[in-house]
PADREN-641218 format. One record per residue (C-alpha): residue number from 1; x, y, z. Coordinates in Angstrom, 1 decimal. Layout:
REM residues N
<n NUM, c1 X, c2 Y, c3 Z>
...
//
This chain:
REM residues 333
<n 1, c1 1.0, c2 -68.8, c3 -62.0>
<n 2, c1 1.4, c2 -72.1, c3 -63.0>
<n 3, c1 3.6, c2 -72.8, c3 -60.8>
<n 4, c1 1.3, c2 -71.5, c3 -58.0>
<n 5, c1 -1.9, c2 -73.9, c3 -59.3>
<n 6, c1 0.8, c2 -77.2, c3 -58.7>
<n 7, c1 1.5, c2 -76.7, c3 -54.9>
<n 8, c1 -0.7, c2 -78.0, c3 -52.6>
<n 9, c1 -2.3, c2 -76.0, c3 -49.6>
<n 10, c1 1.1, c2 -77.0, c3 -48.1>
<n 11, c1 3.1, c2 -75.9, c3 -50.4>
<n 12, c1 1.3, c2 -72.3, c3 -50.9>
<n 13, c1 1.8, c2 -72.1, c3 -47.2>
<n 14, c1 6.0, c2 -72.1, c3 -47.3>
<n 15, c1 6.2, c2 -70.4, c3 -50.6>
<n 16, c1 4.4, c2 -67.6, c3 -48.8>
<n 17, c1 6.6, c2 -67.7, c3 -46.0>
<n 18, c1 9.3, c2 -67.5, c3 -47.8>
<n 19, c1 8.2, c2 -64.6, c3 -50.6>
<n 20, c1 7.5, c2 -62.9, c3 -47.1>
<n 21, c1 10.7, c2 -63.4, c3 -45.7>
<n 22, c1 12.5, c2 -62.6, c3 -49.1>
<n 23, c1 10.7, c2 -59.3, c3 -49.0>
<n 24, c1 11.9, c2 -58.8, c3 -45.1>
<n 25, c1 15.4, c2 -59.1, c3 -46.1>
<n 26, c1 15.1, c2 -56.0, c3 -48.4>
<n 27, c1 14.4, c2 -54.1, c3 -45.0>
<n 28, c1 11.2, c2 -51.9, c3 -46.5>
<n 29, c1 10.5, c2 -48.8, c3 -44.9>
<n 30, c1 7.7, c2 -46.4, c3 -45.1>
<n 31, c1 7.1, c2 -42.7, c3 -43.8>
<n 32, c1 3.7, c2 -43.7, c3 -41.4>
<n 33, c1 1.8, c2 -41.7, c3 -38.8>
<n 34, c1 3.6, c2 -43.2, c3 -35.9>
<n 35, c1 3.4, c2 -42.0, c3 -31.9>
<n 36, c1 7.2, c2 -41.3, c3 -30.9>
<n 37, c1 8.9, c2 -39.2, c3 -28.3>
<n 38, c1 11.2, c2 -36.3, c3 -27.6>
<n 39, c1 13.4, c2 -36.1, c3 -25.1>
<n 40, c1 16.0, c2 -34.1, c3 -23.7>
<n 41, c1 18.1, c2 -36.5, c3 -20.8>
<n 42, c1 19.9, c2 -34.2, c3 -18.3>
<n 43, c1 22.1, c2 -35.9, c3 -15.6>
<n 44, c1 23.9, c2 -34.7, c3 -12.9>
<n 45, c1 27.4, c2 -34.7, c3 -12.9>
<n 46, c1 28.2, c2 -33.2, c3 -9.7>
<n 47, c1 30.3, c2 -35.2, c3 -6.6>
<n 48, c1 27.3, c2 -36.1, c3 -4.4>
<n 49, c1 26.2, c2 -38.3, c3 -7.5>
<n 50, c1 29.5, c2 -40.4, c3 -6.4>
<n 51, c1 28.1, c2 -41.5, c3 -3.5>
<n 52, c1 27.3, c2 -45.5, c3 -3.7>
<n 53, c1 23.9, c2 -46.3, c3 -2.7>
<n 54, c1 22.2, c2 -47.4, c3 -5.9>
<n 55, c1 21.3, c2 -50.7, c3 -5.8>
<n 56, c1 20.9, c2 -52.3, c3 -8.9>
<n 57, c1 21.1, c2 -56.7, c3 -9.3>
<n 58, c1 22.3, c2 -56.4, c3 -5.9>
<n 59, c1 25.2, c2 -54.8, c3 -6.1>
<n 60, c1 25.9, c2 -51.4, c3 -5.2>
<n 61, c1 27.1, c2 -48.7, c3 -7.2>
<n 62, c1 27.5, c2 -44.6, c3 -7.7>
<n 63, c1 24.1, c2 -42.7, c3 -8.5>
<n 64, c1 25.8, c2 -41.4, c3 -11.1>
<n 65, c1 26.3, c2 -45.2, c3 -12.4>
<n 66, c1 22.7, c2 -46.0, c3 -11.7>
<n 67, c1 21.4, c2 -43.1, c3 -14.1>
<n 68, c1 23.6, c2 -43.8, c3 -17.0>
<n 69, c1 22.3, c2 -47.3, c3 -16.4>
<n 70, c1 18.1, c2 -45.7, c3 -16.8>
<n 71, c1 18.9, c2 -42.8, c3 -19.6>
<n 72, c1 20.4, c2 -46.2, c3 -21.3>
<n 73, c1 17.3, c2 -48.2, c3 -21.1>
<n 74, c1 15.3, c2 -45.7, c3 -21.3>
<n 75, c1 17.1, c2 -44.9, c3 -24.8>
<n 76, c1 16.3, c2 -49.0, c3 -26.0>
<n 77, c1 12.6, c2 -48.2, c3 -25.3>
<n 78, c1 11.8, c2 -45.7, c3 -27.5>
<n 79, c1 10.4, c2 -46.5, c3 -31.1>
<n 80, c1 11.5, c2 -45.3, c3 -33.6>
<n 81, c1 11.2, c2 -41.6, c3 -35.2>
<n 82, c1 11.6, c2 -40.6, c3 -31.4>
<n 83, c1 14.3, c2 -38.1, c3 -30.7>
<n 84, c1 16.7, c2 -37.7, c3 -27.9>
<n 85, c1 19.3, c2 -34.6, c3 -27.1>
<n 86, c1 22.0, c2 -35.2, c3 -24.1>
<n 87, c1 22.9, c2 -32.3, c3 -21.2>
<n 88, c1 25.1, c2 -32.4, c3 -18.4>
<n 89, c1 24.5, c2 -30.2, c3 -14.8>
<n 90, c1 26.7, c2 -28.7, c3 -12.8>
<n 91, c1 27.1, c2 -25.9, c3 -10.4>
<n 92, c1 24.1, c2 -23.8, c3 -11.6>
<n 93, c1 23.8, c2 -24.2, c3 -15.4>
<n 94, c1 23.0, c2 -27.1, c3 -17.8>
<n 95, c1 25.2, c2 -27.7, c3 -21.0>
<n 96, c1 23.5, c2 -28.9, c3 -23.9>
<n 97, c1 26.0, c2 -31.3, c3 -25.4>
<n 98, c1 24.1, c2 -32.9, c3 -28.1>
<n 99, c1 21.4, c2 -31.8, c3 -30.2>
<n 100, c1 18.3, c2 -34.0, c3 -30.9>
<n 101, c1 18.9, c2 -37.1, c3 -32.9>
<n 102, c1 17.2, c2 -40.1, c3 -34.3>
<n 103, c1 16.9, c2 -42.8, c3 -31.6>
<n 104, c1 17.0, c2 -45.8, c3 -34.0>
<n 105, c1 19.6, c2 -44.1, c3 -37.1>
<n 106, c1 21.8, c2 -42.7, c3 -34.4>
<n 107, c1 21.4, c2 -45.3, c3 -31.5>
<n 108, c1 24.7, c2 -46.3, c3 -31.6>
<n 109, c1 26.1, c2 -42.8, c3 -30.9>
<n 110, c1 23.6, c2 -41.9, c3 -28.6>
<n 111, c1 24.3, c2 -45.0, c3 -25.9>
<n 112, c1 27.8, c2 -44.4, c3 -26.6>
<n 113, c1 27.9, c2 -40.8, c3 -25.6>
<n 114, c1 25.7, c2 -41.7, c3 -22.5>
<n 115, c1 28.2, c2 -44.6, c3 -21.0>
<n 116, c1 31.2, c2 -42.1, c3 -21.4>
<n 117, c1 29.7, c2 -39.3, c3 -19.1>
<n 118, c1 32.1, c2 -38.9, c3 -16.6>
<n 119, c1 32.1, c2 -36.6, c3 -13.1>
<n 120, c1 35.3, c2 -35.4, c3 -14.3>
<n 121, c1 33.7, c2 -33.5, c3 -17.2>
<n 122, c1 32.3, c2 -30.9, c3 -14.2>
<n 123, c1 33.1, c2 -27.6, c3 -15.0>
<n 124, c1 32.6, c2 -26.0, c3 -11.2>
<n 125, c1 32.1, c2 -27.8, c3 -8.1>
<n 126, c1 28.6, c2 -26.1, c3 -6.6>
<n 127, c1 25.7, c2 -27.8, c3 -6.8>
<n 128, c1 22.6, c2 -25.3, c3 -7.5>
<n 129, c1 19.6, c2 -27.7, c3 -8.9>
<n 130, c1 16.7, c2 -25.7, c3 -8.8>
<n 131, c1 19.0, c2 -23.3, c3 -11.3>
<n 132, c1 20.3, c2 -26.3, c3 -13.2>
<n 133, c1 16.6, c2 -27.5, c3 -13.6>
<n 134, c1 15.4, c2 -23.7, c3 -15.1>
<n 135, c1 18.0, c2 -23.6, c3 -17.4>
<n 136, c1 17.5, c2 -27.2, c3 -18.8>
<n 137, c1 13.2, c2 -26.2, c3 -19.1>
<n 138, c1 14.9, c2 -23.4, c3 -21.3>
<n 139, c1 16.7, c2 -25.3, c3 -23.3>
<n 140, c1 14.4, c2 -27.7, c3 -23.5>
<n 141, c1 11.5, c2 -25.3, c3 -25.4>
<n 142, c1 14.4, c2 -24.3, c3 -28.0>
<n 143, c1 15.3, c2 -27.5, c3 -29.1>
<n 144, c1 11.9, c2 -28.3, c3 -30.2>
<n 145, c1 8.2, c2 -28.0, c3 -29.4>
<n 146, c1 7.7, c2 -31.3, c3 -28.0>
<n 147, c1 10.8, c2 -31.7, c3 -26.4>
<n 148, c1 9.9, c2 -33.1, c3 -23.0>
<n 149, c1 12.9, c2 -33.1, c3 -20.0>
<n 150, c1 14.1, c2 -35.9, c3 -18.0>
<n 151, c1 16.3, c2 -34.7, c3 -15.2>
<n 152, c1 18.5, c2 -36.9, c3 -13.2>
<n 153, c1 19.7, c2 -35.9, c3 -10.1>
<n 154, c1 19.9, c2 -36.5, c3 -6.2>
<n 155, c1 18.7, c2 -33.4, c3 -5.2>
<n 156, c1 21.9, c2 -32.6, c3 -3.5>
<n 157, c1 22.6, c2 -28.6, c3 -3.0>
<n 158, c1 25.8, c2 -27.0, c3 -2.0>
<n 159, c1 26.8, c2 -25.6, c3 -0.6>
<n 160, c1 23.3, c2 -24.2, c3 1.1>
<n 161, c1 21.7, c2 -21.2, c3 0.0>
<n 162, c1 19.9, c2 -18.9, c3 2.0>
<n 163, c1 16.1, c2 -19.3, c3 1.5>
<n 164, c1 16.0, c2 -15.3, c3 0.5>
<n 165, c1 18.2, c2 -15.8, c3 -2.6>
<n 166, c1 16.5, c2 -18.8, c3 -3.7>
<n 167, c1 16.1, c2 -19.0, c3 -7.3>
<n 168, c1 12.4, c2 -18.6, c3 -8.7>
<n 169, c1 11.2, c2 -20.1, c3 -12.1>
<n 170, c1 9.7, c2 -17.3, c3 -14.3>
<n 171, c1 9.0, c2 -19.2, c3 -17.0>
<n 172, c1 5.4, c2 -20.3, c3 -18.3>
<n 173, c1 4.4, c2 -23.3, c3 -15.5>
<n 174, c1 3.9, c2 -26.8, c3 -17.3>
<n 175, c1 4.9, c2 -25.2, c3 -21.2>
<n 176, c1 7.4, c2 -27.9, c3 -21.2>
<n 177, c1 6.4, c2 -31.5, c3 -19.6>
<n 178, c1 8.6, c2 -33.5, c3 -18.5>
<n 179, c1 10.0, c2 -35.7, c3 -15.4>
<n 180, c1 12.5, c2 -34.7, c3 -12.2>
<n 181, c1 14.1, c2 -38.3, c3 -11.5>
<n 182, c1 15.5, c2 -38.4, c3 -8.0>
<n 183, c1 18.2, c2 -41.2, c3 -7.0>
<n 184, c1 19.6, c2 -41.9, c3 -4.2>
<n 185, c1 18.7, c2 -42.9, c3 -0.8>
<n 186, c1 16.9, c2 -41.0, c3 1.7>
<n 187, c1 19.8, c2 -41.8, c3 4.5>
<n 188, c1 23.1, c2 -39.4, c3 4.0>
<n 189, c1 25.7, c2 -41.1, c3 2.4>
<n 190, c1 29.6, c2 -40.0, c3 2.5>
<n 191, c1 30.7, c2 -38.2, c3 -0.5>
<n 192, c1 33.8, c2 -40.2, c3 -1.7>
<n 193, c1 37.2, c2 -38.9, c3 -3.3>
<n 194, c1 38.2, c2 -40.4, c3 -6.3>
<n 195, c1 41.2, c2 -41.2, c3 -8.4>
<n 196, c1 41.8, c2 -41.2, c3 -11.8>
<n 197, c1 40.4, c2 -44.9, c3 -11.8>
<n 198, c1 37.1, c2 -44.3, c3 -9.5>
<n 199, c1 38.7, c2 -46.0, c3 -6.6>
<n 200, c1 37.8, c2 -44.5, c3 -3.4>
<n 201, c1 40.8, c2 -43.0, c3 -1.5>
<n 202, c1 38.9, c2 -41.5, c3 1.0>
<n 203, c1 35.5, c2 -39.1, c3 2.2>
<n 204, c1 34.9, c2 -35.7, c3 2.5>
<n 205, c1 34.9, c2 -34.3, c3 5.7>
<n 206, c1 33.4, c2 -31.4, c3 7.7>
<n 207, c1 35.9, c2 -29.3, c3 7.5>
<n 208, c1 36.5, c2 -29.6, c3 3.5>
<n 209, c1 33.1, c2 -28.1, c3 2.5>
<n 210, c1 31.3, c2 -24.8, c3 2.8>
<n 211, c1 28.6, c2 -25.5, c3 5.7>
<n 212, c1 27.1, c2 -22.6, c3 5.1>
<n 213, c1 25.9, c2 -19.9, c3 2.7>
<n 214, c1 27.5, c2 -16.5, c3 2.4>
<n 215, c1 25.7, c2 -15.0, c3 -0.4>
<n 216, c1 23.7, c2 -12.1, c3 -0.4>
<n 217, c1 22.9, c2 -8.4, c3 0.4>
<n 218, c1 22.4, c2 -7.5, c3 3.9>
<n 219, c1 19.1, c2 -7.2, c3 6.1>
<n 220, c1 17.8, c2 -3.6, c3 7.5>
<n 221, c1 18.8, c2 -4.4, c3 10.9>
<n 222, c1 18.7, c2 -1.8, c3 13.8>
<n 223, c1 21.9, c2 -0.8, c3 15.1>
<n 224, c1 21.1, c2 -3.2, c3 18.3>
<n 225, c1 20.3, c2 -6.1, c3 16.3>
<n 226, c1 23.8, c2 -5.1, c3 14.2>
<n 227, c1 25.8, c2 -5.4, c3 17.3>
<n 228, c1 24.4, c2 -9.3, c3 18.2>
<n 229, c1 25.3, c2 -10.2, c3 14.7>
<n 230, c1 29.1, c2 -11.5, c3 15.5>
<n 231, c1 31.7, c2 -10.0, c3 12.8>
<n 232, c1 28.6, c2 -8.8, c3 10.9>
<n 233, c1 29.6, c2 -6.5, c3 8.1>
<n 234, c1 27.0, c2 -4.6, c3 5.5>
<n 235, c1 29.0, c2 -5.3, c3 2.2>
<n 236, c1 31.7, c2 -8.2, c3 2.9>
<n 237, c1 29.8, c2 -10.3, c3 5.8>
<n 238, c1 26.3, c2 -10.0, c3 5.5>
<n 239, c1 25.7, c2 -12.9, c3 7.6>
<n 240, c1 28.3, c2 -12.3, c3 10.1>
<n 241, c1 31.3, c2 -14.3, c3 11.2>
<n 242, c1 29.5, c2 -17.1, c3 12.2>
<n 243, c1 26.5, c2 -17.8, c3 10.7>
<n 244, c1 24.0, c2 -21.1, c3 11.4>
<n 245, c1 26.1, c2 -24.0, c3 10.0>
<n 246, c1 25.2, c2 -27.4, c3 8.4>
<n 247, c1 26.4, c2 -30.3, c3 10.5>
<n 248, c1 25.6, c2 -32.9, c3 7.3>
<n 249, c1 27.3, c2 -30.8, c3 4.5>
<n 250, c1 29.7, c2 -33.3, c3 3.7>
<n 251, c1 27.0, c2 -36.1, c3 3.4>
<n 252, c1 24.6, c2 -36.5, c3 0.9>
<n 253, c1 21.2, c2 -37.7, c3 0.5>
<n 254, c1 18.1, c2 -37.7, c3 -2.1>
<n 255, c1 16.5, c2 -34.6, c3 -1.1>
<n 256, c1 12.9, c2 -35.5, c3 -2.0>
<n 257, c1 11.2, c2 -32.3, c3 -0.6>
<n 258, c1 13.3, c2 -30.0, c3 -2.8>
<n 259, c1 12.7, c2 -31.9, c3 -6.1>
<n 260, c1 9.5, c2 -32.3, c3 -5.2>
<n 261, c1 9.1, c2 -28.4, c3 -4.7>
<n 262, c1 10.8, c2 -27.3, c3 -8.4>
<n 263, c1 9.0, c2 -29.6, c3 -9.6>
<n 264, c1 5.7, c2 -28.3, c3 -8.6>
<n 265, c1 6.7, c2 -25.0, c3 -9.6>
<n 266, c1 7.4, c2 -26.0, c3 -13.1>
<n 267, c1 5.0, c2 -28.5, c3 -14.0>
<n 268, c1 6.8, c2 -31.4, c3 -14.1>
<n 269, c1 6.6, c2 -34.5, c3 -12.5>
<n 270, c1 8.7, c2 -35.6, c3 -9.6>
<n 271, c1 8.9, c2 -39.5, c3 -9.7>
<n 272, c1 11.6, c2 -41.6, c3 -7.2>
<n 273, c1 13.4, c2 -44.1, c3 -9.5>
<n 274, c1 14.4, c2 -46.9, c3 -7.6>
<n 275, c1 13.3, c2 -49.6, c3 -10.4>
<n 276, c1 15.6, c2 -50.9, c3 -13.1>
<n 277, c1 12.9, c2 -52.0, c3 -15.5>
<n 278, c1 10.6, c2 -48.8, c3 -14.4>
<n 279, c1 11.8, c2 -46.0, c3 -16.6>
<n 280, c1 10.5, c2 -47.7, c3 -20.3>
<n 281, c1 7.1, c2 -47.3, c3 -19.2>
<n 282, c1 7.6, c2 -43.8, c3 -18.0>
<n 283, c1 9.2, c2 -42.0, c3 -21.1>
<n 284, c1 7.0, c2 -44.1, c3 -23.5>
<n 285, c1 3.9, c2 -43.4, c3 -21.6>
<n 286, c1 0.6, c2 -41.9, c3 -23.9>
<n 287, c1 1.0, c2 -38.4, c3 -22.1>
<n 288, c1 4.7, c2 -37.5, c3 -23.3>
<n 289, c1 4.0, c2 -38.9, c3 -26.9>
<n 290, c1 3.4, c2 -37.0, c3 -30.0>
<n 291, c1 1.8, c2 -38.0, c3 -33.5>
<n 292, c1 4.1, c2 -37.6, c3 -36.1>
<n 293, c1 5.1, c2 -38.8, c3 -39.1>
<n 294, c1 8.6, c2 -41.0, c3 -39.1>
<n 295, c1 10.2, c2 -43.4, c3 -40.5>
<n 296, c1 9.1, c2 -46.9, c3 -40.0>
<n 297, c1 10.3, c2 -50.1, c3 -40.1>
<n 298, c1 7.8, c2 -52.7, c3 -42.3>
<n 299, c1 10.2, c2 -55.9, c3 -41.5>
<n 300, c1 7.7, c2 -57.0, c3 -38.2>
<n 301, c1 4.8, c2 -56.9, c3 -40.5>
<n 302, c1 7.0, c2 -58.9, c3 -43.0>
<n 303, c1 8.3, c2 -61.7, c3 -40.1>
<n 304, c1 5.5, c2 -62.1, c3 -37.8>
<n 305, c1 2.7, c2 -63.6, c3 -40.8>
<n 306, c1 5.8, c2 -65.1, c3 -42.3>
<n 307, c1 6.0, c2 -67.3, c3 -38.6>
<n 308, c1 2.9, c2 -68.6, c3 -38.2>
<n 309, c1 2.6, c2 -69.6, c3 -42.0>
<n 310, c1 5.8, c2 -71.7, c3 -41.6>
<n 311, c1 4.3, c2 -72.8, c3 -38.1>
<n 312, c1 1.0, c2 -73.9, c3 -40.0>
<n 313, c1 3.3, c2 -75.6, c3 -42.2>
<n 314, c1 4.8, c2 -78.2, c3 -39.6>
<n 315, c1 1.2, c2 -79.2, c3 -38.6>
<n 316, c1 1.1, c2 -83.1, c3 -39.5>
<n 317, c1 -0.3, c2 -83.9, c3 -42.2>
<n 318, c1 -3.0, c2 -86.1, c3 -41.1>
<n 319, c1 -4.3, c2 -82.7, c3 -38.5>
<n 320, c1 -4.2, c2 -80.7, c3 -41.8>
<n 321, c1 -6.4, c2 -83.2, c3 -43.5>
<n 322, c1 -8.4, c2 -83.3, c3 -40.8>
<n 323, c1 -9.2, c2 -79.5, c3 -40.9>
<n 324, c1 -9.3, c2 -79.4, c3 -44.4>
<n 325, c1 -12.3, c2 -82.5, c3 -44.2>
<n 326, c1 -13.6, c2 -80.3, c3 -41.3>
<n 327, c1 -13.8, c2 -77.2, c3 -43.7>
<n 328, c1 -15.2, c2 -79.1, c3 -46.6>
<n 329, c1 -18.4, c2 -80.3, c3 -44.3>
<n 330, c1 -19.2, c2 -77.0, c3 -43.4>
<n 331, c1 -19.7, c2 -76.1, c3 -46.7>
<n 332, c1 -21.7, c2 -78.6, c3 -47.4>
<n 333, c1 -23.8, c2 -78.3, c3 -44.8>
//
């Protein structure tokens, strides 16, 4: 104390700063009510997301690329005590390939993880979202009650399914919140092939893709309308020999009506991500946050007094006495 009673207003002022900083080096933390997030990041991994039309610093590159690029900045937004679990889609399914973890104690692992996702890790080479979607929402209620879903994809479905066999969502509409990312552009692209180092060695063509859909059971039909039907057949050719073909299966573009369509019947939000800096304010917005209590860092209310004490300190002297006279008149007045 004595020593406190010699230093000036100065002096009290940087030993302040200082005890403040001392205090900030200890790296104090405290369990505080604290608004944080859940999420469960789903990308697609299928071939159309190969296709280079992101744009991103004005260069272009894969939409697979582009997403990694988002799910990793969306991942340095989140404060921490949020939590973030990892899943890949393909074909009709979604893998769940890491479990939630602590964005700011497991950061490191988690942006790691993310930048090695690779096409390559595809397990089938369809392309059913509106199934891939489903099963994520299902996933996503299991790995935690707040768990919200992020799904990156272009939309891209293949080969085409016929609009009787179209999957349907039977779970509870809007339980789980969450956002359907589209990428991509709207014009059809040219689905490259790859080798093992990503360089393009050429596109697919017409004739290497299924241009149209062959599942399903068989229409009543009368024996007339069997007839019409070219190399129709009840069990092994429901839709005959030569059913209505796709012109544009081999290209791909973000298909904005069918996002937009799962997403209405699931309850989450479709939203076009075109903007590099866009997705931090979307998964850190107020409606996908939850109050709970975490684990938080004390060192910014440690620094940030500690700043502007040492800034007061560099005021010259003669503006200090100046306030300090100023200060002194008030009183007496």
């Amino acid at each position: 104390m004595k020593f406190w009673r010699h230093l000036d207003g100065r002096g009290r002022l940087l030993a302040s700063a200082l005890l403040l900083l001392f205090l900030s080096l200890l790296e104090p933390r405290a369990q505080l009510p604290s608004r944080v997030y859940d999420w469960y990041f789903v990308i697609d991994i299928t071939q159309s997301m190969n296709v280079r039309d992101a744009v991103t610093s004005g260069n272009g590159i894969s939409r697979l690329a582009f997403a990694k690029q988002q799910m990793r900045q969306a991942l340095r937004s989140l404060p921490c005590g949020s939590r973030v679990s990892l899943g890949l889609f393909t074909e009709r399914s979604t893998a769940n390939i890491l479990h939630p973890l602590e964005v700011c104690a497991h950061f490191a692992a988690l942006d790691e993880t993310i930048a090695s996702i690779d096409w390559r890790m595809a397990w089938a080479a369809d392309s059913y979202i509106a199934n891939g979607v489903f099963s994520a929402i299902d996933q996503a209620s299991r790995l935690g009650p707040e768990m919200r879903l992020a799904f990156f994809t272009d939309g891209n479905q293949a080969p085409e399914i016929s609009a009787r066999y179209a999957p349907v969502f039977e779970g509870e509409q809007g339980k789980v919140r969450g956002i359907v990312f589209g990428l991509g552009s709207q014009a059809a692209g040219r689905i490259p092939l790859l080798d093992q180092n990503d360089n393009i060695t050429g596109y697919w063509g017409a004739d290497d893709v299924q241009r149209y859909a062959t599942f399903g059971i068989s229409e009543i039909q009368s024996v007339a309308d069997m007839e019409q039907q070219q190399g129709y057949h009840g069990r092994n050719a429901p839709h005959g020999s030569a059913p209505k073909e796709s012109a544009n299966a081999h290209l791909s573009a973000l298909d904005q009506n069918n996002l937009q369509k799962i997403a209405k019947d699931t309850g989450l939000t479709y939203r076009e991500l075109t903007k590099d800096k866009e997705i931090g304010r979307v998964v850190t917005s107020n409606e996908m946050s939850v109050w709970r209590t975490a684990v938080s860092d004390l060192r910014p209310w440690l620094v940030l007094p500690a700043m502007w004490l040492i800034l007061i300190f560099y005021i010259p002297a003669s503006l200090h006495q100046l306030f300090q006279q100023h200060l002194s008149f008030r009183k007496k007045s």
